[in-house]
SEPANU-377771 format. One record per residue: z negated, y negated, x of N, C-alpha, C, O in turn. Coordinates in steps of 0.1 Angstrom, whole numbers, plus 5000, padded with zeros to 4 digits. Layout:
<recs>
ZYXZYXZYXZYX ...
</recs>
This chain:
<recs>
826310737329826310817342827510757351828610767347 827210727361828410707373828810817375828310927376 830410767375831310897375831310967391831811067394 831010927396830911027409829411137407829211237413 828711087397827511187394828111267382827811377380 829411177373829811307361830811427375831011547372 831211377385832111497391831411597393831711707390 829911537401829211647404828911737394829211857394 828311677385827811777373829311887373829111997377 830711847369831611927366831612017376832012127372 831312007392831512087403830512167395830812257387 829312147397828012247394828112337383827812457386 828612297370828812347361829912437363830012557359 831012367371832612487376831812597387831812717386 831212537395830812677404829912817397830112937398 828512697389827612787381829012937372828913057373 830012857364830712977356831413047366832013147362 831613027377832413137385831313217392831813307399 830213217393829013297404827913317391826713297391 828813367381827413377372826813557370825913607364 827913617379827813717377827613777393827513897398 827913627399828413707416826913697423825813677417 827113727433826013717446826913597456828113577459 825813517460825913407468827213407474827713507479 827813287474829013257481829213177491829113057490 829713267507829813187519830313037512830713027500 830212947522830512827519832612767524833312757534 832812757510834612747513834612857516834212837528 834813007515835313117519835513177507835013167496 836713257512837613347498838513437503839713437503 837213547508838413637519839313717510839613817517 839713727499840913847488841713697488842813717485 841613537492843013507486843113387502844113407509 842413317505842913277521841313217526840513197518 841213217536839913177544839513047544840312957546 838113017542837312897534838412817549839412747548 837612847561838312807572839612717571839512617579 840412727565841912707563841912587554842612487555 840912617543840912547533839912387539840112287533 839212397549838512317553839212227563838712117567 840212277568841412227576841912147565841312037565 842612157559843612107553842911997544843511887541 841612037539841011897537840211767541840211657536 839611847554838811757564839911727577839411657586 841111757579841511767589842711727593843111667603 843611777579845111797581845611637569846611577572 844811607559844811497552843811427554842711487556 844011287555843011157557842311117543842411007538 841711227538840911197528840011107529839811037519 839411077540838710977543839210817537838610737529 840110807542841210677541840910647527840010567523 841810727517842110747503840610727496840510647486 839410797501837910777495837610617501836410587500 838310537507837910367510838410267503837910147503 839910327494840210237483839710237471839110327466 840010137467839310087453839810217444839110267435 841010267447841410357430840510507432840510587423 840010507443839110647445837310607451836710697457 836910487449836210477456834610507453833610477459 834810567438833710617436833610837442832710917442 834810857445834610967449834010967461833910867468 833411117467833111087480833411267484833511357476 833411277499833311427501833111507502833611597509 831911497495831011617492831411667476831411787472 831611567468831811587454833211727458833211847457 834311637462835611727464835511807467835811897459 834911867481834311967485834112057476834712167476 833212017467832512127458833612187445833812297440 834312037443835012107433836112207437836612287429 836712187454837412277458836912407460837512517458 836112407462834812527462834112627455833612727457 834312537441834212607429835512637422835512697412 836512607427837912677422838212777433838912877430 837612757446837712897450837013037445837313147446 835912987440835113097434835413157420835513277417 835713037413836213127401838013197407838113317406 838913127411839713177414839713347421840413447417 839013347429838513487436837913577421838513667415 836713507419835913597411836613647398836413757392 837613517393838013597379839513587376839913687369 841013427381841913487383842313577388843213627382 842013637401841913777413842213867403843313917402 841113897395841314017390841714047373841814157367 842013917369843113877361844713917358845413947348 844813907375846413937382847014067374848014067366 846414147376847014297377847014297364848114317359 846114277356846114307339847014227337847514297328 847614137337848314017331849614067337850714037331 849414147348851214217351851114337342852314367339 850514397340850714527333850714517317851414577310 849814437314850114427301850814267295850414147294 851714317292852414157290852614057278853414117271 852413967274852313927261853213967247854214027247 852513927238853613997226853713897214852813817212 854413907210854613777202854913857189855613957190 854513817178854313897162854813797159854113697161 856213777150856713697146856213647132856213527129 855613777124855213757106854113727112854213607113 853513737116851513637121851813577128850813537134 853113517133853013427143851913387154851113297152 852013467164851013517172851713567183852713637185 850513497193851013567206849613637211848613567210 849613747215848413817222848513867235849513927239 847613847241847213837258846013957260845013957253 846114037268845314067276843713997276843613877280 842514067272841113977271841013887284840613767285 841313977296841213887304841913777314841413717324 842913777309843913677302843313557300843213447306 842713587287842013437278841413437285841513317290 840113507292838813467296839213347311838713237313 840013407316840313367325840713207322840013107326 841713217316842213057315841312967306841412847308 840113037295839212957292838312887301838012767300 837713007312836912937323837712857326837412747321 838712847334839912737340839512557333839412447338 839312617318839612487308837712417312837212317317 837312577306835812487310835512427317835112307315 835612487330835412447345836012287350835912257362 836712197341836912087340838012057352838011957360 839112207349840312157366841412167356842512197361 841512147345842612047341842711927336842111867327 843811857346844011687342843111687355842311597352 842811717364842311667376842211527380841211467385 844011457378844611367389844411227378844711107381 844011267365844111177353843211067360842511077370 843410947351842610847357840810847346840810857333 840210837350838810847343838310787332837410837325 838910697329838810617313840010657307840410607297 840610767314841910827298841110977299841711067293 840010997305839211157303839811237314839711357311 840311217328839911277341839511247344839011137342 839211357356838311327369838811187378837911127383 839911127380840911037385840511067402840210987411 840811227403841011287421842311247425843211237417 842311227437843211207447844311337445843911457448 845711297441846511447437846711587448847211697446 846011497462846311577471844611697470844611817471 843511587467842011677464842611797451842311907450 843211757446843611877434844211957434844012057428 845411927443846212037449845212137456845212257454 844512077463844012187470842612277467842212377472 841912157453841512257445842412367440841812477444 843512397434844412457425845012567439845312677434 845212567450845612637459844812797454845512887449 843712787457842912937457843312997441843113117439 843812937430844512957422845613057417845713157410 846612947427847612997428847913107434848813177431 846913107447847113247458846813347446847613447444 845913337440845113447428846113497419846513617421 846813427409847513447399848613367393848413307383 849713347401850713267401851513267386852213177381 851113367382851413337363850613277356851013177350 849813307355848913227347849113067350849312977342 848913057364848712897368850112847369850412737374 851112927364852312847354851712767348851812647351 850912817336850912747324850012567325849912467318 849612597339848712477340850012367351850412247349 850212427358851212307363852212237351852312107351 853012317339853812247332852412137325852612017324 851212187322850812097315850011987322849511887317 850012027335849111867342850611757343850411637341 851911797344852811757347852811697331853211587330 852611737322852711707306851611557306851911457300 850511577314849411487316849611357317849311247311 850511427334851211277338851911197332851611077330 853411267326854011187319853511087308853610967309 852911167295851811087290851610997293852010897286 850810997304849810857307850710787312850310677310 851710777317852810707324853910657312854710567315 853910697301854910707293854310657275854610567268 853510737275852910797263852310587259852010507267 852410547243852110487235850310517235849610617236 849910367233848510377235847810497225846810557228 848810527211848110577205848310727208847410807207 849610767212849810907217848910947230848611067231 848410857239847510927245846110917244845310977251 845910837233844410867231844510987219843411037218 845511047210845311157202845511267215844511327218 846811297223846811417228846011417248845611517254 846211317251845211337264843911387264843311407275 843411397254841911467253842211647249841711737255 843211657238843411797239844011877251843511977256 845111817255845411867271844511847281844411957286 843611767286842711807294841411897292841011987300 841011857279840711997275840912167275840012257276 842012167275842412317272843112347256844012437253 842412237245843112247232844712287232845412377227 844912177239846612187242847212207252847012137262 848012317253849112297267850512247267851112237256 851012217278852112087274853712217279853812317286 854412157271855612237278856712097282856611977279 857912167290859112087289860312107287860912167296 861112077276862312137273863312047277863311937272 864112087284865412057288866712127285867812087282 866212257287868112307289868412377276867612377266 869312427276870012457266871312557268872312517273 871112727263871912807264873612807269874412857277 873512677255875012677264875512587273876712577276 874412497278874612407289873712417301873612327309 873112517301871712537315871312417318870912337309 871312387334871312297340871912137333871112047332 873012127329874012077326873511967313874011957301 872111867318871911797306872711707301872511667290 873611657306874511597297875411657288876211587282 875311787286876011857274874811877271874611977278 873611857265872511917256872911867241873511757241 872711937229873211937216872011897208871911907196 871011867214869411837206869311737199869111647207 869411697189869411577183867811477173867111527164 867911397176866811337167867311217161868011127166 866511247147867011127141865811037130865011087121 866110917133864710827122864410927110865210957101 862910987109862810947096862110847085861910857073 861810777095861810637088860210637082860110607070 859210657090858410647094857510627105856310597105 858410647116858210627128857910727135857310727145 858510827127858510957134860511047132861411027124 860411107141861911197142862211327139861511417143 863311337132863611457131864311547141865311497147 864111657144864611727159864911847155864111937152 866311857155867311977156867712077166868212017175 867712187168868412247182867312357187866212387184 868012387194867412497204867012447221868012397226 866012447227865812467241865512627248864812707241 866012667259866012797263864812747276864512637280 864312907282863612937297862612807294862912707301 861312777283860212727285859312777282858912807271 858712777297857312827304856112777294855612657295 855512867284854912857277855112787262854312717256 856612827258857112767249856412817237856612757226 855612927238854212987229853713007232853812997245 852313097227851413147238850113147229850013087219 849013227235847413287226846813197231845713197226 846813087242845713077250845212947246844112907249 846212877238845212727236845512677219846512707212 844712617216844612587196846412527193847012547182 847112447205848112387200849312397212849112477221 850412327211851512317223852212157219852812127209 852012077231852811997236854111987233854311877238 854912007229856312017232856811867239856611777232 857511827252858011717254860011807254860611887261 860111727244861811757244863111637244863211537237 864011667255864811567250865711627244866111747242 866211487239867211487223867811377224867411307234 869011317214869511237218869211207202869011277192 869511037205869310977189870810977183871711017191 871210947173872310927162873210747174872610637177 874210787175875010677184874810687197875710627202 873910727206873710767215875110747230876310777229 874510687240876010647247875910827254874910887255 877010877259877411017261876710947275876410837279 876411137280875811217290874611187288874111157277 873811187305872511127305871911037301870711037299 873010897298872510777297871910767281871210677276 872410897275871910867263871010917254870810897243 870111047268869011107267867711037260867310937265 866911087248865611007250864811157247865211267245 863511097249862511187250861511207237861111127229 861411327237860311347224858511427227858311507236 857711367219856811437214856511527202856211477191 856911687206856911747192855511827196855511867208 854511847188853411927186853612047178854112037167 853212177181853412287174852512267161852712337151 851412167161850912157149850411997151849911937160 850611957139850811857136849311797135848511887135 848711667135847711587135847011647123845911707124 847811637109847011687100846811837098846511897087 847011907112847112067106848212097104848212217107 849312067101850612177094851312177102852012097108 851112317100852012407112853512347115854212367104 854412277124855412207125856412347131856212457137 857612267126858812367123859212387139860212317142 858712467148859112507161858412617166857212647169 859612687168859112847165859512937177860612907181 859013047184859713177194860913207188860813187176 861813237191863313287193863013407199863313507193 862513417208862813537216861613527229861713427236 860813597231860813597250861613677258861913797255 862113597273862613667285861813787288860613777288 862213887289861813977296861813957313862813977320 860713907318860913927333860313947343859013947344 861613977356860914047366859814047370859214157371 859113927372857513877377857213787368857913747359 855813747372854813607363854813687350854813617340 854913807349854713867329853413807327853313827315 852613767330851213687322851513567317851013517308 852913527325853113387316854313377307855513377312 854113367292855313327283856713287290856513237301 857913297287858813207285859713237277860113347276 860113147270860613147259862413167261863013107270 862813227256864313277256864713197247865913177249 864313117236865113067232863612997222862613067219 863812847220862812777211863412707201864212627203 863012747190863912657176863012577173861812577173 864012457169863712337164864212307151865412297147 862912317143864312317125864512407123864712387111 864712527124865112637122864912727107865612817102 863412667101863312707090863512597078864012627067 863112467082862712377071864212257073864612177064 864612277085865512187089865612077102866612037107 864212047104863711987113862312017114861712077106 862011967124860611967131860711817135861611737138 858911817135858811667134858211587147857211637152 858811497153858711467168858411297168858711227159 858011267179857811117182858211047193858011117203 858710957196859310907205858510877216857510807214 858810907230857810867237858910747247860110747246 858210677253859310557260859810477251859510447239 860910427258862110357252862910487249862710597254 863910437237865110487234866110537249866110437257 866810637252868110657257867010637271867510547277 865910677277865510697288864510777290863510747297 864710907283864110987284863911077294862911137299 865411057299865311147316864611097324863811157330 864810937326864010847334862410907333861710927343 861810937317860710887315859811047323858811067330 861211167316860811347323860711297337859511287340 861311267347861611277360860211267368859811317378 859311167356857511177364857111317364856411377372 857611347352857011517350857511627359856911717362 858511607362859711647372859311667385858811767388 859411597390858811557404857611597407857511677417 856611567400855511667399855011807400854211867407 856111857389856412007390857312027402857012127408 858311957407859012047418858012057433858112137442 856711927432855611927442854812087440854812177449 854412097428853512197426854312337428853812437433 855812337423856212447425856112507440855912617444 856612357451856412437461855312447467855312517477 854312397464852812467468852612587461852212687467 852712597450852912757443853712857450853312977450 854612827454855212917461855012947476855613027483 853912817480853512847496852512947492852413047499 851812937480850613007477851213137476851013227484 851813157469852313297468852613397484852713517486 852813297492853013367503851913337512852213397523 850913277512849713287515849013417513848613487523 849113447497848913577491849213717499848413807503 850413707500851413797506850913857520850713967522 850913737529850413717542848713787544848313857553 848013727532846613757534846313937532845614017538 847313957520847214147518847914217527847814337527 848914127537849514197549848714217558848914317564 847414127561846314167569845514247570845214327578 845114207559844314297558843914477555843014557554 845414457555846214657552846614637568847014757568 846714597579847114617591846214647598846514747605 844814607598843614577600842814667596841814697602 843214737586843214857579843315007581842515097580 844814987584845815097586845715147597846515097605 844915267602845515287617846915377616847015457607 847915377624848815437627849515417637850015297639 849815547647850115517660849615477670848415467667 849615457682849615407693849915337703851115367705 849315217715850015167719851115207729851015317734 852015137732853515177738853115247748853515357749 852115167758851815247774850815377771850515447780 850315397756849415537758850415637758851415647751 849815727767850715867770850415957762851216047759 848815947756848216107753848216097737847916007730 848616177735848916197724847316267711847116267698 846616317724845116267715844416177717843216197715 844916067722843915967724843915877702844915877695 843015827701843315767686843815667683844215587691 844015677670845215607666844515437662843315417657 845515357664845315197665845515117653846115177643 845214987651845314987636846514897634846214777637 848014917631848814877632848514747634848614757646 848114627632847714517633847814497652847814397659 847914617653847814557672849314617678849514637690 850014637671851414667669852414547674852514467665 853114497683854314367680854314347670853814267663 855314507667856614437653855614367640855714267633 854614467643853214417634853014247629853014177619 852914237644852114097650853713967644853713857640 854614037646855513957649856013937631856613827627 855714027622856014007607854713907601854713807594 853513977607852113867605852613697609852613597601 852913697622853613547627854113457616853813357611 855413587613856513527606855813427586856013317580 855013577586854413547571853613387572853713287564 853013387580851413307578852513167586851913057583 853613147593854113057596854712977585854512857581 855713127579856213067567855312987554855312877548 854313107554853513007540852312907541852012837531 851612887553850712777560851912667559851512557555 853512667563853812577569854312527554854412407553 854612577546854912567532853912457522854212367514 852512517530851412447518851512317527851812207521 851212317539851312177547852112077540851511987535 853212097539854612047533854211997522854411877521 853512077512853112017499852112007501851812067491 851311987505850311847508850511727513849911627511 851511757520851811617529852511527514852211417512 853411627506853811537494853111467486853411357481 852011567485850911527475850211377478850011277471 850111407492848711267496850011177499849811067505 850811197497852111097499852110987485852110867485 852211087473851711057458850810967460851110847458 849511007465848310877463848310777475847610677474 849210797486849310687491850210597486850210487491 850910627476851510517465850710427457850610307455 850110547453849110467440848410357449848710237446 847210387462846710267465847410147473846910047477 848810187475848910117488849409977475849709997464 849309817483849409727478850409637482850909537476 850709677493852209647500853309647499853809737506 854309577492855709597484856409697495856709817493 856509647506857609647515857109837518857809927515 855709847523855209967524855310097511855810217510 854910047506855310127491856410147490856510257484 857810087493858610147490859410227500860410297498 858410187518858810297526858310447519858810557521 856910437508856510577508857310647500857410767500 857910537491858710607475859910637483860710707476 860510607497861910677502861610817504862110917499 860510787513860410907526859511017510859311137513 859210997500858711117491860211157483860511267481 860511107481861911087473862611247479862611357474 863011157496863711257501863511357505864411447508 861911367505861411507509861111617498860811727501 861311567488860711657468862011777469861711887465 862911747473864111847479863811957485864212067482 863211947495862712017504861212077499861012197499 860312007496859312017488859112147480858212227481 860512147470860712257460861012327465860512427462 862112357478863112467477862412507490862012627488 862112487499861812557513860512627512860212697522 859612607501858612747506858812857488858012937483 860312777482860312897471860913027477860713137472 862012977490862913087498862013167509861613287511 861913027515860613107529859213217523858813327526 858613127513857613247508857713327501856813397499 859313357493859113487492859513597507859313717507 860113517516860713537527858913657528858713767525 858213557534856613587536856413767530856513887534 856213687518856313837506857013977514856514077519 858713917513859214057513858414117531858214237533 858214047536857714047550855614157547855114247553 855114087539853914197536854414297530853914407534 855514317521855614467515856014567533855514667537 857114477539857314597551855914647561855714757565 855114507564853914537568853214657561852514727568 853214677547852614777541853314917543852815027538 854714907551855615037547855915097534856115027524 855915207534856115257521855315257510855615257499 854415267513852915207505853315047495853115027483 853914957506854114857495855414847486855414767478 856214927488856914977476856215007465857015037456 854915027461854615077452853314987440852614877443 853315027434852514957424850814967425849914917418 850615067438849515097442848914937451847714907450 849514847458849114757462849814627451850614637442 849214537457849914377447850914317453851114207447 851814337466852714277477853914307468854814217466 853914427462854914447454855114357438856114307433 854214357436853914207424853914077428854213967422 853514097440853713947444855113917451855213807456 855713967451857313967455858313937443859413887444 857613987433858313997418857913827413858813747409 856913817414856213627407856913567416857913517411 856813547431857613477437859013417436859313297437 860113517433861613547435861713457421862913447419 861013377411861913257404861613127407861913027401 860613157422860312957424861712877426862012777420 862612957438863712927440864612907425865712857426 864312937416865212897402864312797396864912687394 862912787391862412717385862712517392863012477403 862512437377862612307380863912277390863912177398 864912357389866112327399866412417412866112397423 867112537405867612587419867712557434867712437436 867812607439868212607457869012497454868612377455 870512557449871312497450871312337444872112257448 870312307433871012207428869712077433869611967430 869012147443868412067453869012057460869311937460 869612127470870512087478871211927476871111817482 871911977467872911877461872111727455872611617454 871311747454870111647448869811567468869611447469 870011637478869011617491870211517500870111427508 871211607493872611567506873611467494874311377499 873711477487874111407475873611287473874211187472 872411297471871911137461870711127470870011037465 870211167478868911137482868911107501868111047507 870211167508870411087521871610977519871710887528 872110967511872610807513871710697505871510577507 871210767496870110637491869710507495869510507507 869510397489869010297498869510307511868710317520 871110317513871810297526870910397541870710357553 870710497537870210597543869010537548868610587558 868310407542866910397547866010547546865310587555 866210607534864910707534865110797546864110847551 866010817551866510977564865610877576864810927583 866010737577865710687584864310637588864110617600 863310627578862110677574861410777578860310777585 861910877575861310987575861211037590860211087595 862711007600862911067612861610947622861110997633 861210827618860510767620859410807619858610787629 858910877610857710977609857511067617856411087623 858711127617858711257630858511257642858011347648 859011087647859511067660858011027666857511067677 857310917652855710887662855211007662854811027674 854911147652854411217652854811327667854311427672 855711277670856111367682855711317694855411387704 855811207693855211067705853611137706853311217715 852711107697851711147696850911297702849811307706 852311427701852111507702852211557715851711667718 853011467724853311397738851911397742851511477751 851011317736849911287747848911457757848311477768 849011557744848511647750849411767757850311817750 849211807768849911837783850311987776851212047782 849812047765850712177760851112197753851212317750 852012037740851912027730853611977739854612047737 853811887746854811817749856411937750857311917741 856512017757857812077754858112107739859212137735 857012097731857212117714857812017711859012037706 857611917711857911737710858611717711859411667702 859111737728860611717730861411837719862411817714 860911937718862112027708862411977697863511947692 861011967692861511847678862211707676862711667666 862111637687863011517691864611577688865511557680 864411657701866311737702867311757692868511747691 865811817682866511887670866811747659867911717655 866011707656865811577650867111507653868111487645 867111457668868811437671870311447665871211377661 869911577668871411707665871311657647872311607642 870311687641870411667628870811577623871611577613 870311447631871111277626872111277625872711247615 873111337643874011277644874911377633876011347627 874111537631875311587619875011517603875611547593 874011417603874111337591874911257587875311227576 875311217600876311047600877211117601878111057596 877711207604879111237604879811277590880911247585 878411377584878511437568878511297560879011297549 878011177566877911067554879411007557880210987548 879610987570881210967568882511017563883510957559 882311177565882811207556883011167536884111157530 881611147531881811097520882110977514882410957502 881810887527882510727527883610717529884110597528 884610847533885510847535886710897522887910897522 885810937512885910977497886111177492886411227482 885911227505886111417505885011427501884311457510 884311407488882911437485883111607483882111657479 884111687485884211847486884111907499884112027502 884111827504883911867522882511857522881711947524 882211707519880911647521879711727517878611697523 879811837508878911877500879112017501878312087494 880212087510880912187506879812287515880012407515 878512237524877812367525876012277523875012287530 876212217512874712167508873712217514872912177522 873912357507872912457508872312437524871112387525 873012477534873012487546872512387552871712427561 872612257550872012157551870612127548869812077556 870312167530868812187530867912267535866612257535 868812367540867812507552867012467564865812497567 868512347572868212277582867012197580866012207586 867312077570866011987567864912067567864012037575 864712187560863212187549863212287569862112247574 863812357576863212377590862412287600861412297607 863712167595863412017606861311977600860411967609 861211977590860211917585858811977586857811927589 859212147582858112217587857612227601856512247604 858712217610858612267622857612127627857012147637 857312017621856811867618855811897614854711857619 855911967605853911997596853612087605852412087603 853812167615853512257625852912197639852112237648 853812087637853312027651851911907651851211867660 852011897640850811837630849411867632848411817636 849812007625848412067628848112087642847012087647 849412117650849312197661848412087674847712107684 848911947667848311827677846511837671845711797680 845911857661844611877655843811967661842611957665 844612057661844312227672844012147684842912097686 845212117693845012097706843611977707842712017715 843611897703842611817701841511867699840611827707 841211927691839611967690839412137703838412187706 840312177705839912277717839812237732839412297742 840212107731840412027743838611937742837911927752 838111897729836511847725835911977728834811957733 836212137727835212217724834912257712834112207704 835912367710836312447694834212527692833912527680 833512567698833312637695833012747683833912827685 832612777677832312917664834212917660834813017656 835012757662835912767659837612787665838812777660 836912827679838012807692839312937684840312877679 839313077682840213187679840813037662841913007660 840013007658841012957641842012867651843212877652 841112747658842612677666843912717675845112697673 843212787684844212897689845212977680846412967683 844513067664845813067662846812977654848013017652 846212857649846912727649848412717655849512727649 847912697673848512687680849812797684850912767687 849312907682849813017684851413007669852613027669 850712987662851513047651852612907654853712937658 852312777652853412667658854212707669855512687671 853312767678854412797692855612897685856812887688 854813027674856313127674857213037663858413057665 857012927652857912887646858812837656860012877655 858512747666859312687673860212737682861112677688 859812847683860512917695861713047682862813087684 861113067673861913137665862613077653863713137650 862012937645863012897637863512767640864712717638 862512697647863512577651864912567655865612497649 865312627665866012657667867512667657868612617661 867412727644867912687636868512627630869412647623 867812497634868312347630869712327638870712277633 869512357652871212327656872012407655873112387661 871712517649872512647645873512577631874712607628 872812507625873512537613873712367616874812327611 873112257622873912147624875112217627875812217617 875812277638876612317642878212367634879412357637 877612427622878112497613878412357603879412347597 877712277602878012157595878912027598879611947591 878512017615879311927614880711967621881311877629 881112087619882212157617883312107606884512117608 882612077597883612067583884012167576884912157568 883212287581883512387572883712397556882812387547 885112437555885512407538885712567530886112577519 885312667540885612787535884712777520885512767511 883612767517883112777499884212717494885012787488 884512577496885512517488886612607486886912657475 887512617498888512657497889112837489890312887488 887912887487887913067482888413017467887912937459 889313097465890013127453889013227440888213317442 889413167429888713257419889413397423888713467430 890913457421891513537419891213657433891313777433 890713557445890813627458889713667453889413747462 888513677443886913757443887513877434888413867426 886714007438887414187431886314197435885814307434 
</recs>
């Protein structure tokens, strides 16, 4: 069978299990999690899928295939994560330590079994290791209507497509032909262990150790803490990728390597890595995380394999890495997609009140939705998390314009300008979308205080994107630290290249231009507070230099959206200038929602350039003793 005829069958087969119960489904439409509309944008419109289906590494896909399979993850998504959600927050897993057992909610499993069936894990895999070998940006945006649905559960699948990648990037011929078929499958789900209680963040203090046993396999000692599915009911086995350090090992990172430990071993027996504990937490309760995972714990060791080279284990995680901090921030645009969409549709809903100029007090009441303050939290939401998913899409097809491009010199413009944006990537729609969130619960008033709507659940899953795969802060420090002086600030320089044609471009149409020039301005102001912040640290104050990171990544991940905004916004103006019609109000509010970011957050950017290239040392300079 030609694999562009095995996708179809998978589309047919994924749509048939999600509408087996339903009544006919508009085409791309998913009005409980965001509109087919939107979704048809961002694939026909906002990414040059076209392009990507002309090279050789995709060129048996075509799109109509993609289409469908995005189409059929909308459907099951709606039809059976949707209502997944609420059971999976209410009743939360349990872990039986003497049966060693974790149990889920029925529809829980059902849920993530369809997921497995439906053939949308390992999407991005390449087709002779058993994926589909989609374009990572086609997958993302299958996985979107997902995420909007049930942002716990679809934990468990980003650590393990990220488990996928590494693998196939990493993994010994024979490690991925035993476990790439269970992970794509659903047999196995992958985890990643990194941290460690008493060193968090901090992997160069990790205490994990492995050592020969002289078979070609390792022994692995220690504890890892906070991994997202470090047990769990839902699949026959678990991945473990852990690092550990071998016996002689050179100190810190450099002497990191990486492991493959299996919760059950090739021949069946049960391998020595066990629950400790689960976190109790605020949101995502559908998905595991482990408070604490033992290694060894009963027998002495647990038994692991080496993946990579020796002492480059971090190198080999960081595929996996990158990955997840992409998906996280599309997960967390999704989340406020979510947010935004149940804010509507309760506005739209709700009548209460009247407009400003009615006098009479029996004339009827209006449906808050035609309200400002209304209009103006709706703005805020659907700016923040549209402009979120943009962002990680643009990462995504950034990813596959790597893979085909054949260009030394080019390719390594793409590996700058992705580099420096994975910063921003992660942290700007984990803050802004829950931003979104807390923004639908007030649209709900007092109503969304309550457990009676999902704004309030979805405010709770949201609030750890900003911690997962690296804090706010230690992106930051990752963005202004190691990722704008890089390659002699080629990547900033890159990127602002990106912006500047994209603004030129945005120039040609007569109501897009005062946007252009704002983004120019701001773009500006941002450089010149770059070079000053980089002189600073060429000048060796790397505590100045760094002393308001944070602030800095606020500005970027603004600078960039306000970029994906003007993006779509030049697509908009374009096709209403051709003749929108059935589609003219979706462009318009395109345009509409770019005009309020720019006039309400851009702005921003020279607010806090301002504050930056100040030299403000106040964080640095606050005393332990002065905090009571």
């Amino acid at each position: 069978m030609m694999r562009s005829q095995a996708l179809r069958a998978l589309a047919k087969r994924a749509l048939s299990t999600a509408t087996a119960t339903a009544s006919s489904t508009p085409h791309l439409t998913s009005s409980k999690l965001l509109h087919g509309r939107e979704l048809q944008f961002l694939l026909h419109e906002f990414i040059d899928l076209q392009a990507l289906l002309a090279t050789e590494r995709f060129r048996d896909h075509d799109v109509e295939t993609i289409e469908s399979i995005v189409e059929a993850g909308s459907t099951l998504a709606e039809e059976v994560f949707y209502d997944a959600n609420p059971v999976g927050d209410r009743e939360a897993p349990t872990y039986d330590a003497d049966a060693d057992v974790v149990v889920h909610p029925a529809a829980v499993v059902d849920a993530q079994k369809q997921y497995a069936e439906g053939g949308f894990i390992g999407m991005t895999l390449e087709q002779d290791k058993g994926g589909l070998g989609l374009p990572v940006c086609a997958a993302a945006l299958a996985n979107l209507p997902f995420s909007v649905a049930n942002t716990g559960l679809m934990s468990y699948h980003g650590v393990t497509n990220g488990s996928i990648t590494l693998l196939a990037a990493h993994g010994s011929p024979e490690q991925q032909a035993t476990w790439l078929p269970k992970l794509t499958s659903g047999e196995a789900y992958g985890t990643m262990c990194l941290s460690e209680s008493h060193a968090g963040s901090s992997l160069t203090d990790l205490r994990t150790s492995a050592a020969p046993n002289g078979d070609g396999s390792y022994a692995i000692k220690g504890n890892k803490m906070w991994i997202t599915g470090g047990d769990q009911g839902l699949s026959e086995n678990i991945v473990h990728f852990v690092l550990a350090k071998l016996p002689g090992a050179p100190p810190g990172v450099k002497g990191i390597s990486l492991f493959l430990v299996p919760k059950v071993l090739e021949n069946g027996a049960r391998n020595d890595v066990y629950l400790g504990g689960m976190n109790h937490k605020m949101g995502q309760i559908a998905s595991v995380n482990a408070g604490e995972l033992l290694f060894g714990d009963r027998t002495g060791a647990a038994t692991g394999y080496l993946v990579g080279e020796p002492h480059e284990g971090l190198k080999c995680m960081f595929v996996m890495m990158n990955e997840l901090r992409v998906g996280v921030g599309m997960g967390a645009a999704a989340s406020g997609v979510a947010g935004y969409t149940a804010a509507l549709r309760y506005a739209r809903d709700r009548a209460q009140g009247r407009p400003l100029t009615s006098k009479d007090p029996a004339a009827p009441m209006v449906p808050i939705v035609q309200h400002a303050d209304v209009k103006r939290m709706l703005l805020a939401a659907r700016a923040y998390s549209e402009g979120g998913v943009a962002l990680s899409l643009y990462g995504a097809e950034l990813i596959d314009k790597m893979a085909v491009c054949e260009d030394a010199a080019a390719k390594q413009e793409l590996h700058l300008v992705l580099e420096l944006l994975i910063p921003m990537i992660k942290s700007w729609p984990s803050e802004w979308g829950l931003e979104a969130n807390r923004l639908a619960i007030q649209v709900h008033g007092g109503a969304g205080y309550t457990t009676d709507f999902i704004v309030e659940q979805l405010y709770r899953d949201a609030r750890v994107n900003s911690i997962y795969e690296g804090t706010t802060g230690i992106q930051s420090l990752d963005l202004l630290g190691r990722k704008v002086p890089m390659a002699g600030g080629a990547a900033l320089a890159a990127l602002a290249a990106r912006v500047a044609a994209d603004a030129e471009a945005a120039a040609a149409h007569a109501e897009l231009r005062p946007a252009a020039a704002a983004l120019g301005a701001a773009l500006e102001t941002f450089g010149k507070t770059t070079e000053k912040l980089v002189g600073v640290a060429a000048a060796g104050d790397v505590d100045t230099f760094l002393a308001n990171s944070n602030e800095y990544l606020t500005a970027a991940g603004h600078l960039v959206v306000a970029w994906m905004w003007l993006k779509q916004g030049t697509i908009a103006s374009a096709a209403l200038e051709a003749g929108a019609g059935d589609d003219d109000a979706f462009y318009h509010g395109k345009l509409h929602t770019m005009s309020w970011f720019f006039a309400h957050e851009l702005p921003k950017v020279h607010a806090a350039s301002k504050l930056l290239a100040s030299l403000d040392t106040q964080n640095v300079d606050m005393k332990d003793e002065w905090f009571y």
